[in-house]
N, C-alpha and C positions, 0 to 999 in steps of 0.2 A: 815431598818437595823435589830430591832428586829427580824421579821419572818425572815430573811437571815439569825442569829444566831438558832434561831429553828429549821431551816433547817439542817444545820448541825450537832447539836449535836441530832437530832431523829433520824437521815438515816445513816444506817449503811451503805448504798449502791447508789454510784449516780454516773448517765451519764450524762455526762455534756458537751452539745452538742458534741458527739462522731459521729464521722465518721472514716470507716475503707475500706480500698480497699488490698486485697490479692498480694500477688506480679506477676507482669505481668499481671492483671485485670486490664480491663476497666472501670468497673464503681464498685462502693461501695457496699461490702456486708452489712454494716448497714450505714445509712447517717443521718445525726441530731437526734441522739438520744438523747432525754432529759430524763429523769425517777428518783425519788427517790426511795429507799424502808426502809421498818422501818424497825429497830429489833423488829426480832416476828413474820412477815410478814410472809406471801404466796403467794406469786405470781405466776402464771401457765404463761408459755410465748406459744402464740399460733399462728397457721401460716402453710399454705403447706411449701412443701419442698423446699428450695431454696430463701424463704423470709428471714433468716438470724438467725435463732433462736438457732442454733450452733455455731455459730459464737458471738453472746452475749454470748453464756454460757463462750466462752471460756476468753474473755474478763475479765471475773470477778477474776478468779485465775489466769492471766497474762500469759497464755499459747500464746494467743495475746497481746501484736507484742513479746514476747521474744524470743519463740520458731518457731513462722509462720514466723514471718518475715513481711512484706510490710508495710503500711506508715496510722498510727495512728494519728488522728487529736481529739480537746476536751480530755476530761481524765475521768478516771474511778477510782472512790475513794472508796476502802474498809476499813473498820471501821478506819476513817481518815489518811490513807494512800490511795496515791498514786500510781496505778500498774505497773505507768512509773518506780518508783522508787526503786522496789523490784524483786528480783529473783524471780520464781516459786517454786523452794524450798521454800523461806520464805513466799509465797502466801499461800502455804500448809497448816499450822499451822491455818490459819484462815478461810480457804475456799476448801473444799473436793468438787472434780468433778466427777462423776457418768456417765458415758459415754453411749449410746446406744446400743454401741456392748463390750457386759464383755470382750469377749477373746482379748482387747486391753488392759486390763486392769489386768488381773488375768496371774500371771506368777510362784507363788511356788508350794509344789506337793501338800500341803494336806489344805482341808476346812480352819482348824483352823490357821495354817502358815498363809494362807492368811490375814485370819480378824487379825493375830494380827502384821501383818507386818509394817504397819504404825507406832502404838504409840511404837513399836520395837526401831525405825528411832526414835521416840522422846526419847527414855531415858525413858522413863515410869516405875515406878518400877514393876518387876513382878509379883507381887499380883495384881493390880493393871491391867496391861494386862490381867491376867486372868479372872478379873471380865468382863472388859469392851470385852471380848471376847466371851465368855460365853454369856453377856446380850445381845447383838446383832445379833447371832446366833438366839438365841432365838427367837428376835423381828423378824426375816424374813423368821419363819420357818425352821431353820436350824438345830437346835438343835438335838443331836445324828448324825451328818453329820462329826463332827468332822474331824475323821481320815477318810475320804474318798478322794478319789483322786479328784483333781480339774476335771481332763480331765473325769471324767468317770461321769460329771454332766451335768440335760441336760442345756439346752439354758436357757431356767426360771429360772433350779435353780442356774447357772451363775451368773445371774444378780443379785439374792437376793445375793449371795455372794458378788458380788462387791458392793453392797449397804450397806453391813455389814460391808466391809476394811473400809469402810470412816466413820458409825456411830461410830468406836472405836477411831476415830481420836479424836472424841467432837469437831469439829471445829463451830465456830461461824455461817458462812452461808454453806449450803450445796445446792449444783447446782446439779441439775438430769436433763439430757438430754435424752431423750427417756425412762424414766426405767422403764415403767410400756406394752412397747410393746412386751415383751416374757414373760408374765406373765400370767395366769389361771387369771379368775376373781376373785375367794377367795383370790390365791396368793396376785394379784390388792391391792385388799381390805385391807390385814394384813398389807401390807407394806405402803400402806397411813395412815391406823391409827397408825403406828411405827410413820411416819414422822409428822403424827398431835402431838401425843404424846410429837417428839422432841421440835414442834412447840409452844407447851404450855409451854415447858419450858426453852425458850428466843432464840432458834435455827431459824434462818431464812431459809427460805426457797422459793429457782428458780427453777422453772420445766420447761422445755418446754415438752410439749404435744400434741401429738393429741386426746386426752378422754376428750372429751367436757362434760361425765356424769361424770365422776369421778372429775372434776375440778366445774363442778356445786356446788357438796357439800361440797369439803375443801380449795378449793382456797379462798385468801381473795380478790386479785382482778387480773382480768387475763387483760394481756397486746398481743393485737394484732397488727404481726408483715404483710407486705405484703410490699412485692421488696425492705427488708432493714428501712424499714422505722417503724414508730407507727401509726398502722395505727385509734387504739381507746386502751383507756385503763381504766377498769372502774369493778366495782363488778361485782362479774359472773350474777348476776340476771338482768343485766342492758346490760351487753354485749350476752348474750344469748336470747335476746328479738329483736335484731337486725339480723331480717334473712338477708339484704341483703347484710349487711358486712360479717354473716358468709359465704355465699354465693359466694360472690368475693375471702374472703377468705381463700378459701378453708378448713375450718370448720363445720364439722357437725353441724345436729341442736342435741341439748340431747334429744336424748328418751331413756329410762329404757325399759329392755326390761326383762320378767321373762321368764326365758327356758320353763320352763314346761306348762306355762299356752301358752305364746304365740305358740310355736311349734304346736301345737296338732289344731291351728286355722289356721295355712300355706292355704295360698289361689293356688287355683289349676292353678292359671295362670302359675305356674313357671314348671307347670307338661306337662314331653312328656309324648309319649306311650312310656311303659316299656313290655320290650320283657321278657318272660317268662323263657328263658332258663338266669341260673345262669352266669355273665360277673369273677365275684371271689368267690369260696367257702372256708371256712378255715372249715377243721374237725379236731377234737380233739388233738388239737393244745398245744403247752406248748412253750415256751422256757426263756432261762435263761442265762447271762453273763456269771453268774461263782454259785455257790451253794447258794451265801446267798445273790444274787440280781434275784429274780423271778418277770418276768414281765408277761408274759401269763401264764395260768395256765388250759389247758383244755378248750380251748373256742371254741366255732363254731358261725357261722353267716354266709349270704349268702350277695350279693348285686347283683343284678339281671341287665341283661343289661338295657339301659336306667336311669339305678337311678342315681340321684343328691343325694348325701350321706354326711354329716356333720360326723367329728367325734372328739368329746372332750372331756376333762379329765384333770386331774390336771397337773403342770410339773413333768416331769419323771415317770408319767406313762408308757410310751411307746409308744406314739403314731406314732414318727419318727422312731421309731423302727421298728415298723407294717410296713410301707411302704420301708422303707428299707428292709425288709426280702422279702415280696409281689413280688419288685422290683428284689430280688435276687442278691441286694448289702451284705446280709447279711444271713448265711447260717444255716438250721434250721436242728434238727433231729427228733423231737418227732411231728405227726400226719404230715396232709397233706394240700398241697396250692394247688387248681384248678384251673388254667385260662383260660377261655372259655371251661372245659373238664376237660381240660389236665394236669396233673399231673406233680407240679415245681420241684418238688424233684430231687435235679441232674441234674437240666434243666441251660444248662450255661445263662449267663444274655442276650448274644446275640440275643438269641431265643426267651426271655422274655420278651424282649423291640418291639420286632416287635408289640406285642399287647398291654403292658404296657407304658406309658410314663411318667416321674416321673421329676416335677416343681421342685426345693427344693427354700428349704427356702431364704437363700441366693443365686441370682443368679449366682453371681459371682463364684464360684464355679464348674459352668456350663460353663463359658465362656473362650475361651483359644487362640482364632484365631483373626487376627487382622481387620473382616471385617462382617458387620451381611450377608455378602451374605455367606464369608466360612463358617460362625459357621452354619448355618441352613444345608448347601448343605454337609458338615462334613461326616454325616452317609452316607449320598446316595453316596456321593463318593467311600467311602469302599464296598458299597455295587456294586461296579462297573457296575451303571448305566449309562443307557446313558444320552451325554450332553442335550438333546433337553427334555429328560425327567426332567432329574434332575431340570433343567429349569421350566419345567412348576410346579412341586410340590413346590420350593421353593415360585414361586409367588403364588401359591392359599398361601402356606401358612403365607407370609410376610401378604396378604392382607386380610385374615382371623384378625389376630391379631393386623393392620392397621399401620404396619411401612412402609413407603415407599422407606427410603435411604438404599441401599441395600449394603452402601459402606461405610456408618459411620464404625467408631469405637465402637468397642460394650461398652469399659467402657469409653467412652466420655458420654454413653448417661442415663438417670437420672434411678432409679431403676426399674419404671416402665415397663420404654422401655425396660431395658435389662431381666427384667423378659419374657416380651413379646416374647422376642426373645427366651427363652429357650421352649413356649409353640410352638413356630413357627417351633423349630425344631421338637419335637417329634410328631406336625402332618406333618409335611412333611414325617415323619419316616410309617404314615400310622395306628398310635395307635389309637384305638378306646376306651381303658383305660385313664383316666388320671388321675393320682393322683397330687394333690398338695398339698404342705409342707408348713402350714401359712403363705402363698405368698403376705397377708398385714402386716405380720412385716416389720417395715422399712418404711412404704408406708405412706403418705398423705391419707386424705379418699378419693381426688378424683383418687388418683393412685390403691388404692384398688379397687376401684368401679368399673374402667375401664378395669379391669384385672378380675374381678367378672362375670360383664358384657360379656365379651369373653366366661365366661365359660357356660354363663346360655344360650348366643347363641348356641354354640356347644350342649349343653346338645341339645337346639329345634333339634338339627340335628339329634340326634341319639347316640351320645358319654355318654357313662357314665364317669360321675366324682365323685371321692372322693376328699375335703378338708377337711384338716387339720386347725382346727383355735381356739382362743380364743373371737374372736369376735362374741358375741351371737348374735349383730344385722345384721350380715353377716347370720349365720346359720337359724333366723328368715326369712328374707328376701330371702334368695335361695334355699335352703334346702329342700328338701320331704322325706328325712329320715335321721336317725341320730343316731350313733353310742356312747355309754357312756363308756369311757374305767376306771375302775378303779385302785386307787392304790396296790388293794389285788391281779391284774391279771385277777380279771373277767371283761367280758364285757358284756355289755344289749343295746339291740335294741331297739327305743322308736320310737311308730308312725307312722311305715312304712308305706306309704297308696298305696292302692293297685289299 
């Protein structure tokens, strides 16, 4: 009985054998969850995609069962409360949720509205708002962001905003679900030692992640989730020593990886023969949204065919930008784009995708038809080929990228696949360009890996590729050349090997 009384008044946080199945699900997205956590705590929750690490999150601020819906068993008690027992409003107040994708999250027009819309909803006095506005901004990089429009931010710096609404809350525990997967590595870094900082001073703290380095050195003990369940839950030095659990579960193992020293050592296995005549040139290039947001500024660079090409930078730099102009989603005046030669300038996108093909980030966005055999065959349709053709390009290209049901549902199927499928269409389309748009945000590492893998085949084939990423041990690992894009608009080329 003693420790049963310790138990409860140390843990601000407990599962108590929890079991949760969704409505109209068969089997349980978490099943016998036991778990304390103290106040103060860090916990990293870790696990591929579909082990239930969303689904805990949501549990904690009663988003589960009040707003999902389906059939809750065991209970889940925040700072002595019960989540059976409370609205999500009143969860609020003690527990701020951080979501993986901001734009579900960020609805006013400008930076500061945003951060300060929560303690708004509390009554907060307005001095007060403005402090806790201001500090927060601050803490995630934001600061001078203020009056900027939410939508005119990129994707990283989304998220550091919606990291910022919930640090002005001051809630007791704060849950992060994905927040560090559209983030620059510096970005990474500010915002875990924001969250350490909050941590030292009695903030607790649920992550779930996929950054097995970044969880090495600030988590206190990381909880491994696999099909719902726990599957080990122990100090990162203890659970990180266990290759074959992270192995099962789809967890990387940590390596640190330094750009500039490891880059320049790129082992030449990942290298084709690169063809001499330039696949994209940019000359004296500039462009700019509106006068006082300059994102190129005069740049040239070449990527010659054959290259595997990395390209990174901070958020809102421009890096999505770049490939959206490239692409000819977005229309440029000052200098010139060459693709294979030929001069983009005025060139409708039609024209530009026969050679360009362009992954984005989010697949979903790509996807519109109800079948992966429509979505791929899509173009070649328009392109009023014939059936016996069309036919055979979609299967080189389904089996290139290794889907086989050519009849699923495209968003039935988990991110990877349907990423898969967007890479499926534009080689059917015949592009021997390919650009991709941090096609592991979102992803598991073995979802990235898989999707990695396709590209560094194709690269053996002959295709040049450009990604976009923040993942340096991606760019270590695939990369033969590598593009730095800065925030001042210049860009420098590191290490090209020839």
């Amino acid at each position: 009985m003693p420790h049963f009384c310790w138990y409860l008044i140390m843990s601000i946080l407990i599962f108590d054998n929890v079991t949760y199945i969704y409505p109209d699900a068969k089997i349980p997205a978490l099943e016998g969850i036991n778990l304390s956590v103290e106040q103060g705590e860090f916990l990293a929750v870790m696990g591929e995609i579909g082990s239930g690490k969303t689904s805990f999150s949501k549990l904690i601020n009663g988003i589960i069962p009040h707003i999902f819906g389906g059939r809750l068993t065991g209970t889940v008690t925040v700072d002595g409360i019960c989540t059976k027992t409370r609205t999500v409003p009143a969860l609020a107040e003690l527990v701020g949720l951080v979501l993986d994708d901001p734009d579900a999250q960020l609805f006013t027009s400008t930076v500061k509205r945003e951060a300060a819309f929560g303690p708004e909803n509390l009554l907060v006095p307005p001095q007060e708002i403005e402090k806790r506005t201001a500090e927060a901004l601050s803490a995630v990089g934001l600061a001078g962001f203020e009056d900027r429009q939410v939508t005119s931010l990129s994707g990283g710096e989304k998220q550091r905003l919606a990291i910022a609404s919930f640090l002005t809350m001051k809630s007791k525990i704060l849950v992060l679900d994905e927040p560090l997967c559209r983030l620059d590595p510096d970005g990474a870094l500010q915002v875990m030692s924001v969250i350490k900082s909050l941590q030292s001073q009695g903030m607790t703290v649920i992550m779930t992640t996929h950054d097995s380095v970044l969880m090495q050195e600030f988590a206190d003990r990381v909880c491994v989730l696999k099909t719902g369940r726990i599957a080990a839950c122990d100090t990162p030095k203890k659970i990180f020593k266990k290759s074959k659990l992270l192995e099962e579960s789809g967890i990387q193992i940590p390596a640190k990886h330094d750009i500039y020293k490891v880059f320049s050592k790129i082992n030449d296995k990942n290298k084709a023969q690169v063809g001499s005549s330039p696949a994209i040139q940019i000359k004296d290039f500039s462009f700019s949204y509106d006068q006082k947001t300059v994102l190129f500024d005069n740049i040239n660079f070449t990527i010659n065919d054959g290259d595997f090409t990395a390209i990174i930078g901070h958020n809102g730099c421009g890096k999505t930008t770049l490939l959206n102009i490239i692409t000819g989603l977005l229309k440029f005046n000052n200098g010139d784009i060459y693709i294979r030669g030929k001069n983009t300038k005025g060139m409708p996108i039609s024209v530009i995708s026969k050679d360009v093909g362009f992954v984005m980030q989010n697949p979903d966005n790509q996807l519109f038809t109800d079948s992966v055999y429509k979505e791929v065959s899509f173009a070649l349709k328009n392109m009023k080929l014939e059936k016996a053709e069309i036919e055979k390009k979609v299967d080189a290209a389904l089996d290139t990228v290794g889907l086989q049901d050519r009849d699923a549902f495209p968003h039935a199927l988990n991110r990877a696949d349907r990423t898969k499928i967007n890479i499926a269409c534009v080689l059917a389309m015949g592009c021997k360009i390919l650009l991709f748009d941090e096609v592991d945000v979102g992803q598991d590492y073995r979802g990235y890996i898989k999707i990695m893998n396709i590209a560094k085949e194709l690269h053996s084939k002959g295709y040049t590729i450009i990604f976009v990423t923040h993942n340096m041990s991606l760019v270590c690992q695939y990369a033969r050349g590598l593009i730095i894009m800065e925030k001042d608009g210049t860009i420098s080329e590191w290490n090209r090997k020839k």
